[in-house]
SEDRENTOR-385174 format. One record per residue (C-alpha): residue number from 1; x, y, z. Coordinates in steps of 0.2 Angstrom, whole numbers. Example, Ala and Ser with C-alpha at 12.3 -4.5 7.8 and 13.67 -1.06 7.14 Angstrom:
    nr       u       v       w
     1      62     -22      39
     2      68      -5      36
END
This chain:
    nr       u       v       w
     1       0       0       0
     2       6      18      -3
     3       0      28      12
     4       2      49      14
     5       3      52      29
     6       4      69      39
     7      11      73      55
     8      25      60      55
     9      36      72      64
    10      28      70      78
    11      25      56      93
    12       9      48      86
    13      12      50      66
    14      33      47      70
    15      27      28      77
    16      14      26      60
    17      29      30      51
    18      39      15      57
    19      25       2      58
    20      18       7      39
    21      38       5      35
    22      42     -11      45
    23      27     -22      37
    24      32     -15      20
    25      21      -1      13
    26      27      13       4
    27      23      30      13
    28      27      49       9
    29      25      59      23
    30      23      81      24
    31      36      85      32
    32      38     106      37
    33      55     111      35
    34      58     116      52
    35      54      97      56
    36      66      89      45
    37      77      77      55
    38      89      63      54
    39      76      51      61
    40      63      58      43
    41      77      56      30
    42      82      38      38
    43      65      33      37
    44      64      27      20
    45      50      37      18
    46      45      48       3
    47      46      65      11
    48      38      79       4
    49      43      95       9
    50      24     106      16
    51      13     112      27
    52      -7     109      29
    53      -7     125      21
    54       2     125       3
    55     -12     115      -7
    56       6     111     -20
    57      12     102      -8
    58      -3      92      -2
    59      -6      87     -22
    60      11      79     -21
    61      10      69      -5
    62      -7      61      -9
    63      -1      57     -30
    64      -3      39     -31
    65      -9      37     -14
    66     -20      20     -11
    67     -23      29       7
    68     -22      45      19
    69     -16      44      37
    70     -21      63      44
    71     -12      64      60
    72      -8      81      59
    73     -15      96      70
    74     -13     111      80
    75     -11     106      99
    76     -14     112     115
    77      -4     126     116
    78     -10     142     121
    79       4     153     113
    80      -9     154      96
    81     -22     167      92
    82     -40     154      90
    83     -38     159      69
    84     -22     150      69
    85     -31     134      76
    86     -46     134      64
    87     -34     138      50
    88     -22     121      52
    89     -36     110      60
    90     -52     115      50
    91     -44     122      34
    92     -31     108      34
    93     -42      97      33
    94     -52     104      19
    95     -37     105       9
    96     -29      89      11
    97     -49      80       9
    98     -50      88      -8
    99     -32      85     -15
   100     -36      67      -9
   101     -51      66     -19
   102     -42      75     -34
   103     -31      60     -30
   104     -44      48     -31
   105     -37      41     -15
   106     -46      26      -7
   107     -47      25      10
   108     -44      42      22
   109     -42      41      41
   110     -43      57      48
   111     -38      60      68
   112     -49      70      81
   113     -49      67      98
   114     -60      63     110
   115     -60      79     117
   116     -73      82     107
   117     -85      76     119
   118     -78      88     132
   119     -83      84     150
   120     -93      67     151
   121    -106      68     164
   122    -111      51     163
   123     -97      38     159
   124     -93      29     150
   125     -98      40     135
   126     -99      31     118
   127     -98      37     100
   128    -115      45     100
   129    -111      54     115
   130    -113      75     112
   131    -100      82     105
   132     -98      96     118
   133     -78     104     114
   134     -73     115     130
   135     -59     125     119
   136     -53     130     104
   137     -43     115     100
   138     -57     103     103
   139     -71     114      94
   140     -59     116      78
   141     -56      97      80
   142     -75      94      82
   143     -77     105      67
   144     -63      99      56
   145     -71      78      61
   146     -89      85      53
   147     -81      92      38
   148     -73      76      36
   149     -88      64      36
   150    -100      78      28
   151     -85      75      14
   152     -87      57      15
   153    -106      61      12
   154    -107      72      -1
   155     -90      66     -11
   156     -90      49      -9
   157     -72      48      -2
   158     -70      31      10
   159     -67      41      27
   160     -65      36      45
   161     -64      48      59
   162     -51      39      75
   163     -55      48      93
   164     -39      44     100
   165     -38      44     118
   166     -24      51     129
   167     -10      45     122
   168       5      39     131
   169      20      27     131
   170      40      27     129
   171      45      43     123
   172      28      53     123
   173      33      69     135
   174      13      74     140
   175      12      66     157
   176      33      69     158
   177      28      84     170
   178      18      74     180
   179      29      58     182
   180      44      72     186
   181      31      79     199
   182      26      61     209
   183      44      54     207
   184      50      69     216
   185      38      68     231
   186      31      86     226
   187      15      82     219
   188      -2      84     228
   189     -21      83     218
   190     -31      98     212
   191     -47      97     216
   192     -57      79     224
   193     -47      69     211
   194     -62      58     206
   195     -63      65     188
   196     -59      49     175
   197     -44      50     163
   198     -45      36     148
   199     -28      35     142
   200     -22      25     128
   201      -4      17     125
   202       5      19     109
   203       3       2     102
   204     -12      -1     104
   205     -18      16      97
   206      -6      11      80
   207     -16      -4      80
   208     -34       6      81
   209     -26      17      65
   210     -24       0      56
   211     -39      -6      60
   212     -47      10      51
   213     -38      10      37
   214     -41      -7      31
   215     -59     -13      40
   216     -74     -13      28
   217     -83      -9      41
   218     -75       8      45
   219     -81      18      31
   220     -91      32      36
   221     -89      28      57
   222     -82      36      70
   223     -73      26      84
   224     -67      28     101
   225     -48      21     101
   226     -45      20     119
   227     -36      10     133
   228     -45      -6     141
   229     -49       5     156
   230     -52      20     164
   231     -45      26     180
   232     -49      42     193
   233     -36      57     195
   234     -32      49     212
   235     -31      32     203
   236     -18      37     190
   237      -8      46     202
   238      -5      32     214
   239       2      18     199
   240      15      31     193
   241      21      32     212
   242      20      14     212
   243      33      13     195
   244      42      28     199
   245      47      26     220
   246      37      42     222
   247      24      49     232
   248       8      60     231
   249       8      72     245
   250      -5      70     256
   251     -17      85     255
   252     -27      91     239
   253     -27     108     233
   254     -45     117     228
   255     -46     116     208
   256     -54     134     210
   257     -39     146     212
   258     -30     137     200
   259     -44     138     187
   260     -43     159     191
   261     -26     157     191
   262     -26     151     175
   263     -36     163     167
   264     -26     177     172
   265     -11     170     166
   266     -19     165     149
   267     -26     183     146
   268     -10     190     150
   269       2     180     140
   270      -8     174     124
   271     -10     191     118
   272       9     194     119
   273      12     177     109
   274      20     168     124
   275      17     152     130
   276       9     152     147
   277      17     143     161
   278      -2     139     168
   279     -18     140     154
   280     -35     133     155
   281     -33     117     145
   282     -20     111     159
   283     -32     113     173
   284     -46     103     164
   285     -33      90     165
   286     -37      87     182
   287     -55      93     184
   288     -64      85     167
   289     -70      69     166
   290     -64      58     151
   291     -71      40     152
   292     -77      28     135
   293     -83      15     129
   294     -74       5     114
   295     -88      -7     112
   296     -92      -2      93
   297     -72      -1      89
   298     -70     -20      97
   299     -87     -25      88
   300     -86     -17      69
   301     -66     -15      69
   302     -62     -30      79
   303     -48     -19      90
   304     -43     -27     106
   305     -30     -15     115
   306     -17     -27     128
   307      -9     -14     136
   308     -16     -11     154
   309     -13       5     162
   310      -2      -4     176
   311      10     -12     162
   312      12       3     153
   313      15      16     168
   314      28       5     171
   315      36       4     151
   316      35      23     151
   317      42      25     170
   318      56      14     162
   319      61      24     146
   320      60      41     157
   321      74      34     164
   322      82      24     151
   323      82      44     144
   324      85      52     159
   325      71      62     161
   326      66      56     179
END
């Protein structure tokens, strides 16, 4: 198969790259030239020189493409005006649907999150769930996911929309923070620490992206590619203590200052073009409630995630270390 794949520079797409390459497919991937790097150009991948925004560039990464891998997105970061996010995300999208189309590309899988869903009151939420986005990175993602199936529906391009969990694993720097925080002994809980997190390990997400791409089933869907559990703030914190020797201190501070506190920071900074220290999307972390059901993905793609939350706190405590991060 000849895949296009974009954001391979990056932890998510950077692992696609080298399973797509291991099992023998032919892949060109957008690379922006301030993300060119030894690990792209060893790759053996076709890499194809771009952003989301130059549509030239996005006609040559999908010619003679069987299949579209659409990793790439604006993140949480707070240091972008909400333009830029709707520009990368939303209009991304759009131009990389219709050069694949152009293309007449096969299969598409394009990547939201399941931060669509915002807070879930009543977990575990499943795909039908309201799509309720709590910022600007989730709303442009929720926008740039119905663009893509209204595509589907109005085009005729074979589409499936991944809602990744929290991803994690070897390498992945999210949670570093956190793990640097409970290894230390200088981490304590915000707020009553009984919101869910629903991460999913590295492998077992690849395996949901697989599953998408080549299940006949897929076309048109939607699915939840999660871990096979979910787990409370308090919960989470406890099993990286366990792997890293650490601690959680033994008081939990009220999520409310820290939410103002956030704010202020935020409206400060953004508007300076710097990257605040403290924003919104961090509190929600610990205050928001992420918790799914993969029922459909296990019944219509046949996914089956084997990485529990205990066995891969511990493989990602191990390569902090192995790095020397911890």
């Amino acid at each position: 198969m000849r895949v296009a794949l974009t954001g391979a520079s990056g932890y998510t797409g950077g692992r696609l790259l080298e399973v797509l390459r291991g099992r023998g497919d032919d892949v060109a991937a957008l690379v922006r030239p301030t993300s060119m790097s030894d690990r792209l150009r060893g790759s053996g991948a076709t890499l194809v020189e771009g952003d989301l925004a130059n549509a030239a560039a996005l006609g040559r990464l999908v010619e003679g493409a069987d299949a579209v891998l659409h990793v790439a997105a604006v993140y949480r970061t707070a240091g972008h005006p909400d333009s830029y996010y709707r520009d990368v995300n939303v209009g991304g999208t759009e131009r990389l649907l219709e050069a694949a189309a152009a293309a007449g590309v096969r299969r598409f899988v394009h990547t939201s999150t399941v931060g669509v869903h915002g807070h879930v009151e009543n977990p575990p939420a499943d795909e039908t769930a309201p799509v309720a986005p709590g910022d600007v990175y989730q709303a442009t993602k929720a926008e740039a996911e119905a663009l893509a199936l209204e595509f589907h529906r109005q085009r005729g391009l074979p589409l499936t929309v991944v809602r990744p969990g929290a991803i994690y694993g070897p390498g992945e720097t999210r949670l570093l923070k956190l793990f640097r925080a409970i290894a230390r002994g200088r981490y304590a809980l915000v707020g009553d620490g009984q919101s869910f997190y629903h991460p999913v390990y590295i492998d077992d997400l690849v395996q949901g992206f697989l599953l998408a791409l080549e299940g006949e089933q897929a076309v048109g869907e939607s699915f939840l590619i999660c871990g096979p559990e979910y787990v409370t703030q308090a919960e989470l914190a406890v099993l990286i203590a366990k792997h890293t020797g650490g601690r959680v201190l033994p008081f939990r501070i009220p999520a409310r200052p820290i939410q103002l506190a956030g704010d202020i920071i935020e409206t400060i900074c953004v508007p300076l073009g710097i990257e605040p220290p403290l924003h919104r999307r961090r509190v929600d972390f610990w205050t928001k409630s992420r918790a799914f059901s993969i029922e459909k993905a296990r019944r219509l793609l046949g996914y089956d995630p084997q990485v529990h939350l205990d066995e891969g706190i511990a493989r990602t405590a191990v390569s902090y270390r192995e790095a020397g991060w911890l």
